[in-house]
PDB file of N, CA, C and O in Angstrom, chain B, residues numbered from 101:
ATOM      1  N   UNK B 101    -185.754-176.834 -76.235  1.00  0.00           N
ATOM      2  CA  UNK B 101    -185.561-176.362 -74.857  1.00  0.00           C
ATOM      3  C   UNK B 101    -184.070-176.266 -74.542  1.00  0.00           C
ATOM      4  O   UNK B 101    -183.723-175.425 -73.713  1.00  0.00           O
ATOM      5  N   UNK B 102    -182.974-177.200 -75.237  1.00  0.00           N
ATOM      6  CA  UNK B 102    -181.551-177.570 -75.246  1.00  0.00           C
ATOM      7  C   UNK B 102    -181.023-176.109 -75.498  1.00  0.00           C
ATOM      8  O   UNK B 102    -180.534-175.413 -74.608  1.00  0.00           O
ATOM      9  N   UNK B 103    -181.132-175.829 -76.443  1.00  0.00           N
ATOM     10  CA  UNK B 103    -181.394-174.515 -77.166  1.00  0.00           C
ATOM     11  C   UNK B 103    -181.130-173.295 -76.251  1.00  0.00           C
ATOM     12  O   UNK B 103    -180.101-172.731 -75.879  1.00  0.00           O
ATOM     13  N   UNK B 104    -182.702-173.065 -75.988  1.00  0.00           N
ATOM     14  CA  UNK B 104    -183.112-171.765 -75.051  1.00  0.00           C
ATOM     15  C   UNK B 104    -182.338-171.545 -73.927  1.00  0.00           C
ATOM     16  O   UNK B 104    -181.886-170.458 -73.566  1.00  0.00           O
ATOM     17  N   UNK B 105    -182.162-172.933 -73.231  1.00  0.00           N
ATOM     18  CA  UNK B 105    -180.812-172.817 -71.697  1.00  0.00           C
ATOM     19  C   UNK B 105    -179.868-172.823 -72.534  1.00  0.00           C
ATOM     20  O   UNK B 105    -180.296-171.999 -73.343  1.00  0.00           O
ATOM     21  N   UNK B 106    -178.811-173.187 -72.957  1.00  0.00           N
ATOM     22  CA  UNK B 106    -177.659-172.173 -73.670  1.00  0.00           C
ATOM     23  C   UNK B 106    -177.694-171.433 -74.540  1.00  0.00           C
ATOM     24  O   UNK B 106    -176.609-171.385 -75.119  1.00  0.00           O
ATOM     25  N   UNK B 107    -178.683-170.585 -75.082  1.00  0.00           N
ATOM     26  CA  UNK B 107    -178.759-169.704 -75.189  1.00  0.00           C
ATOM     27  C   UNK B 107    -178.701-168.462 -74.314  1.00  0.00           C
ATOM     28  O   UNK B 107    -178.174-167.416 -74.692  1.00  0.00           O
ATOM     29  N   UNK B 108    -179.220-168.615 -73.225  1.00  0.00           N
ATOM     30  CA  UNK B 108    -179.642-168.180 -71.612  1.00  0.00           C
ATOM     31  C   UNK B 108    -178.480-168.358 -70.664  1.00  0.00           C
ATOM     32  O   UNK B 108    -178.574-167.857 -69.544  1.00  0.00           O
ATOM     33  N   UNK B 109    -177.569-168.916 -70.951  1.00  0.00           N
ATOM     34  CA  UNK B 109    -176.557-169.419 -70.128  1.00  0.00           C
ATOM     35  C   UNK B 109    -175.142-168.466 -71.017  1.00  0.00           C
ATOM     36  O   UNK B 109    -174.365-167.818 -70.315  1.00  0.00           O
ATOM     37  N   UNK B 110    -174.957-168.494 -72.583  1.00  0.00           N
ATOM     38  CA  UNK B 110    -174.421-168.091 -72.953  1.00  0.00           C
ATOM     39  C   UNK B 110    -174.933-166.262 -73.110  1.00  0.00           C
ATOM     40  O   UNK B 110    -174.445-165.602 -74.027  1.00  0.00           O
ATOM     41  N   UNK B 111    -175.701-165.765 -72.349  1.00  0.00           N
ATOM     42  CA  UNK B 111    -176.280-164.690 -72.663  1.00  0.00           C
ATOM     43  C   UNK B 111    -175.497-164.176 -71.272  1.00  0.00           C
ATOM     44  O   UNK B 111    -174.602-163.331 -71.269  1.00  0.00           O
ATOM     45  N   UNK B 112    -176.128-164.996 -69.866  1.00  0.00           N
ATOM     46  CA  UNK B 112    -175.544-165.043 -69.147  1.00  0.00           C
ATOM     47  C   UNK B 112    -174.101-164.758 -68.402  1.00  0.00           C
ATOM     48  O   UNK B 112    -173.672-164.186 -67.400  1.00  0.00           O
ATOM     49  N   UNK B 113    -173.687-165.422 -69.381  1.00  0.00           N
ATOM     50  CA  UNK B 113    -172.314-165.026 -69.966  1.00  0.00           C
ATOM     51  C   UNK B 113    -171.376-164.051 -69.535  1.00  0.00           C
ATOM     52  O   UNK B 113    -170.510-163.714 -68.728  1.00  0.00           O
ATOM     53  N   UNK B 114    -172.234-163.729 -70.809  1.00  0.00           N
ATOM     54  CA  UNK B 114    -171.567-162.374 -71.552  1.00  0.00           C
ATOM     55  C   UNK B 114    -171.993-160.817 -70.411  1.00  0.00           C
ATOM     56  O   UNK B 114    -171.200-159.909 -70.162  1.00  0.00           O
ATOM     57  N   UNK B 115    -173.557-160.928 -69.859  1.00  0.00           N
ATOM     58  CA  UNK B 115    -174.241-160.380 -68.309  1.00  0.00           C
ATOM     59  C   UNK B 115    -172.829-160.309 -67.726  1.00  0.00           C
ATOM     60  O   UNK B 115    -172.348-159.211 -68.005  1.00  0.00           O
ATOM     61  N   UNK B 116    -171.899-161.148 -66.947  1.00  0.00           N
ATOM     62  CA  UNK B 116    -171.480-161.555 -66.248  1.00  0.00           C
ATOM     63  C   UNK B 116    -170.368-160.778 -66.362  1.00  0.00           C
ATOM     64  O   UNK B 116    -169.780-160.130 -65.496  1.00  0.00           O
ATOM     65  N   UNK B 117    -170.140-160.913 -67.541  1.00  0.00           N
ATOM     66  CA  UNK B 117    -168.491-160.662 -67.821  1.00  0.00           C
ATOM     67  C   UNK B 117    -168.236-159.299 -68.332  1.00  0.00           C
ATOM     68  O   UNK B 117    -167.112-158.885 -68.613  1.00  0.00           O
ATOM     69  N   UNK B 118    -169.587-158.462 -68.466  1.00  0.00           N
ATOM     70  CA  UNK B 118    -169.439-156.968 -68.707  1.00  0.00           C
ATOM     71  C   UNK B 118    -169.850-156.008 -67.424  1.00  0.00           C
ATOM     72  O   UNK B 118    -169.507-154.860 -67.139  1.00  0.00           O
ATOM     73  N   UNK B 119    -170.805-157.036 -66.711  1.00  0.00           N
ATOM     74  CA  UNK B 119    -170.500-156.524 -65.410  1.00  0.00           C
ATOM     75  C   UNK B 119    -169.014-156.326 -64.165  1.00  0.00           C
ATOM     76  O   UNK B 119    -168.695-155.507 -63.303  1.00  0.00           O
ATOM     77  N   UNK B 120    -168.416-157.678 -64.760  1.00  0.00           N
ATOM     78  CA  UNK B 120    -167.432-157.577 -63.924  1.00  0.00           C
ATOM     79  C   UNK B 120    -166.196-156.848 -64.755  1.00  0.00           C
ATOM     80  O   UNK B 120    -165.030-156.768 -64.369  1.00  0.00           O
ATOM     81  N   UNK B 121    -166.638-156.436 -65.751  1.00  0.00           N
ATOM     82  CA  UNK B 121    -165.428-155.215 -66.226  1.00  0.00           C
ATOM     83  C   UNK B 121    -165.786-153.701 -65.638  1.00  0.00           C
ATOM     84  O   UNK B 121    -165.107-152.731 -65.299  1.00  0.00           O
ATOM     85  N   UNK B 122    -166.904-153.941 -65.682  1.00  0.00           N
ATOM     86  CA  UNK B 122    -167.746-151.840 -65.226  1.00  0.00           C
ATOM     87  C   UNK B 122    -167.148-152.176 -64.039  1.00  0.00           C
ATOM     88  O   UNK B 122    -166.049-151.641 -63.894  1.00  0.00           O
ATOM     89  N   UNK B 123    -167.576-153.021 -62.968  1.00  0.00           N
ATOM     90  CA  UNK B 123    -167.062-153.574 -61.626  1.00  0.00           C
ATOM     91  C   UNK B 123    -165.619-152.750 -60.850  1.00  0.00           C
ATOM     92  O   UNK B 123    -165.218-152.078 -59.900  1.00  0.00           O
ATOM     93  N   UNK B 124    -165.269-153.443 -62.142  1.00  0.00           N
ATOM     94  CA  UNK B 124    -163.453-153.721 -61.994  1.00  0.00           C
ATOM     95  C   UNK B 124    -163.508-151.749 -62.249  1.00  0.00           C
ATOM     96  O   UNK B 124    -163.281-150.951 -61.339  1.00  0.00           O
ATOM     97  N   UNK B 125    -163.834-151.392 -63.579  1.00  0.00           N
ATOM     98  CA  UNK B 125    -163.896-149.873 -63.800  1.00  0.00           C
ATOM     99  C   UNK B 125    -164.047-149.060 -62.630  1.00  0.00           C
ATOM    100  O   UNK B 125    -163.237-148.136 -62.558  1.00  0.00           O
ATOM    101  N   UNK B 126    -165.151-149.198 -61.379  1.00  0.00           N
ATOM    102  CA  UNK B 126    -165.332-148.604 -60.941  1.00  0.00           C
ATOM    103  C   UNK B 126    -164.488-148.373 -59.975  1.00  0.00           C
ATOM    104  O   UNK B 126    -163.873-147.403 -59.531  1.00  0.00           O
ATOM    105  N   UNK B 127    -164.622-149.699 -59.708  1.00  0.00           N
ATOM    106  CA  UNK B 127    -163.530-149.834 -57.976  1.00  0.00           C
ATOM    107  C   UNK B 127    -162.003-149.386 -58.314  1.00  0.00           C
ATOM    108  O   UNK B 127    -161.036-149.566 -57.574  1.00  0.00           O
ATOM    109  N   UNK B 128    -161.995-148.657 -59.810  1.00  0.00           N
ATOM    110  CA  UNK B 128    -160.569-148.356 -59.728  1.00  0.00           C
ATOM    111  C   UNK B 128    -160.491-146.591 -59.901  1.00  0.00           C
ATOM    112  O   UNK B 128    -159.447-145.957 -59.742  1.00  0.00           O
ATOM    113  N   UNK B 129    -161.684-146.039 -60.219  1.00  0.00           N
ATOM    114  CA  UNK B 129    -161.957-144.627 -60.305  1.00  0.00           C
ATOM    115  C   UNK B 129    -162.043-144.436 -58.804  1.00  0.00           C
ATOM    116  O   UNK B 129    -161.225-143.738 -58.205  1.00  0.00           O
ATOM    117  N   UNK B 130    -163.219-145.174 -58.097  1.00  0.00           N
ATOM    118  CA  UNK B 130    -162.706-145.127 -56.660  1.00  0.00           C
ATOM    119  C   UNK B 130    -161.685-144.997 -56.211  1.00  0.00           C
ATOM    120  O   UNK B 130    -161.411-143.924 -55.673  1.00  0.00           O
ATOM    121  N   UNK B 131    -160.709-146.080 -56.269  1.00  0.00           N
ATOM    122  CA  UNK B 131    -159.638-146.003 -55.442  1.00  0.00           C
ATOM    123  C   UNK B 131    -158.467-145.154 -56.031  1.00  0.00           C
ATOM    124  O   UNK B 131    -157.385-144.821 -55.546  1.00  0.00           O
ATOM    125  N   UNK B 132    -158.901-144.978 -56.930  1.00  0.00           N
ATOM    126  CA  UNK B 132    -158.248-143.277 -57.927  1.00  0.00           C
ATOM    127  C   UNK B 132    -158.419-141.794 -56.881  1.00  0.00           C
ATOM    128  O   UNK B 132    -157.533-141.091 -56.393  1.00  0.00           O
ATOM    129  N   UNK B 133    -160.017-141.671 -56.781  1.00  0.00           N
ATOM    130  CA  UNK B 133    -160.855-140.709 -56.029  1.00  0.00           C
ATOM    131  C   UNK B 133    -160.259-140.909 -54.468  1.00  0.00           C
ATOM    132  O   UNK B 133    -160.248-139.850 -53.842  1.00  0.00           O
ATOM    133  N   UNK B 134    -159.810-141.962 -53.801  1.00  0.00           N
ATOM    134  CA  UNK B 134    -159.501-141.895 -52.484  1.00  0.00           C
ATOM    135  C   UNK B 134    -157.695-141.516 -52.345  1.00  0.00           C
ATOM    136  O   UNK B 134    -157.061-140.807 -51.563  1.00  0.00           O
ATOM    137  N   UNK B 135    -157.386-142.190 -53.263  1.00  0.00           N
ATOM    138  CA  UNK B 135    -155.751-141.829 -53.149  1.00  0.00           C
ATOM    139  C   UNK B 135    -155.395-140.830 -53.908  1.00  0.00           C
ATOM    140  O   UNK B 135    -154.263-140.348 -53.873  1.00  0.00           O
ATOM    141  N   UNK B 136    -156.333-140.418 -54.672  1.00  0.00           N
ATOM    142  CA  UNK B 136    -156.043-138.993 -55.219  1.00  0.00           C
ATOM    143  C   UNK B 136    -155.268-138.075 -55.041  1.00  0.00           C
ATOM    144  O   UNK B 136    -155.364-137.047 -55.711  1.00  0.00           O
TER     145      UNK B 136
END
């Protein structure tokens, strides 16, 4: 079970941290698109 939650946690992760790069991606094409 030790296992499966960090497994899940380290999956988590990684969820986390590729979201907050697209994130970061977007809000900068945005603010590309507004000050354009």
């Amino acid at each position: 079970v030790a296992d499966t939650w960090e497994t899940l946690d380290g999956w988590m992760d990684a969820v986390r941290l590729v979201y907050t790069i697209y994130a970061r991606g977007k809000s900068d094409i945005l603010a590309g698109v507004i000050t354009g």
